[in-house]
C-alpha positions as CSV (number, residue, x, y, z in Angstrom):
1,X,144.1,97.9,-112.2
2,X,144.3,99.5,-108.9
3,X,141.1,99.9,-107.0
4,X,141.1,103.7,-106.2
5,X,138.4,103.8,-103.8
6,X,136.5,106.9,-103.1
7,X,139.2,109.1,-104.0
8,X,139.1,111.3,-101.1
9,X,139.1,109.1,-98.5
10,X,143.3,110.2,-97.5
11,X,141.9,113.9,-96.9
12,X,138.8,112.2,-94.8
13,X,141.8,110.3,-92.6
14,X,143.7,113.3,-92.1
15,X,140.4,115.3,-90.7
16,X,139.6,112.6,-88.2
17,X,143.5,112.4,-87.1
18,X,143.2,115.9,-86.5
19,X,140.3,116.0,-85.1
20,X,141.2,113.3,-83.0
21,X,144.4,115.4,-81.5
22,X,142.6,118.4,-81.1
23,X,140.0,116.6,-78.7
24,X,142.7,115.5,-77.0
25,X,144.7,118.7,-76.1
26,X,141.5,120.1,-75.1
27,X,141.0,117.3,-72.3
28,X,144.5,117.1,-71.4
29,X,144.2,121.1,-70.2
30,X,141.1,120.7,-68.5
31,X,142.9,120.0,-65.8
32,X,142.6,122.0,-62.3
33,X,144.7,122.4,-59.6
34,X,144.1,120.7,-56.2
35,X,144.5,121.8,-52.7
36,X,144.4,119.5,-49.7
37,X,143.8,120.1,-46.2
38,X,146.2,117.6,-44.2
39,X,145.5,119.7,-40.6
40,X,143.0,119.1,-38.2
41,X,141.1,121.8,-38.0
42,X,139.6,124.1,-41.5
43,X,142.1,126.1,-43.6
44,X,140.9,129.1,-45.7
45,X,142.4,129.7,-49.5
46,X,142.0,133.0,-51.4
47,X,141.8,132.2,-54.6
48,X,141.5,135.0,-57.8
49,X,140.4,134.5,-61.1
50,X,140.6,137.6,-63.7
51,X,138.6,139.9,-61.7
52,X,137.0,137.0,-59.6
53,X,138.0,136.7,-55.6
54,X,136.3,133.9,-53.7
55,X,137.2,132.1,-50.1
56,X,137.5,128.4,-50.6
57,X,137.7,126.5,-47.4
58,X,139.2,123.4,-46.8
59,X,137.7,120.7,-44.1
60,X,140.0,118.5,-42.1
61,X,141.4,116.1,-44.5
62,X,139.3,117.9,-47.8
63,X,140.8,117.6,-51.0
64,X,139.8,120.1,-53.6
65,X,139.6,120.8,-57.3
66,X,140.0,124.5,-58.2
67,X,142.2,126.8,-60.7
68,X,141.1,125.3,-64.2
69,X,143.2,127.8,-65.9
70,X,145.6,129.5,-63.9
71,X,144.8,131.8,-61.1
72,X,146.5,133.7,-58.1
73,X,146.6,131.7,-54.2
74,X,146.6,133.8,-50.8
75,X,147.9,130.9,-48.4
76,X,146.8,130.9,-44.8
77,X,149.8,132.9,-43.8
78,X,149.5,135.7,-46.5
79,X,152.3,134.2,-49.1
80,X,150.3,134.7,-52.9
81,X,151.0,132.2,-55.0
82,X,150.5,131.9,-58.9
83,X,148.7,128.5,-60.2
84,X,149.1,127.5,-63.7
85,X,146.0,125.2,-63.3
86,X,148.3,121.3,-62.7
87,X,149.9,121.9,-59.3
88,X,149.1,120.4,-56.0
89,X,148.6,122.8,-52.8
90,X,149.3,121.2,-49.9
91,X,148.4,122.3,-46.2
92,X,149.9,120.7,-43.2
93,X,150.6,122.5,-40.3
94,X,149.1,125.3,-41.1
95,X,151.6,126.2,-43.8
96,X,150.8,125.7,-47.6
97,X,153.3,124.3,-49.9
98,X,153.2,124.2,-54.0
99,X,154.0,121.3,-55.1
């Protein structure tokens, strides 16, 4: 005779596996995008969020989190960028790359 348990625990396995991926797709996009200042002297990022438009400046050698969930990047010299919310601005020279 087979011992059949409580019955329902295949349905309870299935909830915690999908529980389990679901709380890990969640942390996997809570990543931001970085910017890093690599100059000398302080750089100045425009960065816009929906309707949101705030100045975030970068110290000599600061490395930033920003952009959780995509946004829109004025460089120092005027290029606008779109972020996705996982790429890597870099400043050096005074010119901003995506990487």
């Amino acid at each position: 005779m087979a011992n059949r348990g409580g019955g329902d625990t295949g349905n309870a396995m299935w909830k915690s596996l999908i529980a389990v991926s679901v709380l890990l797709s969640v942390s996997g996009s809570a990543l931001a995008a970085s910017a890093v200042n690599n100059d000398s002297d302080p750089r100045t990022l425009i960065v816009t969020e929906g309707s949101s438009k705030r100045e975030l400046t970068l110290g000599p050698g600061e490395t930033v989190e920003f952009c959780p969930s995509g946004c829109f990047v004025t460089m120092p010299n005027g290029d606008l960028e779109a972020l996705t919310g996982s790429e890597t601005v870099e400043i050096s020279g005074g010119v901003a790359r995506v990487k």
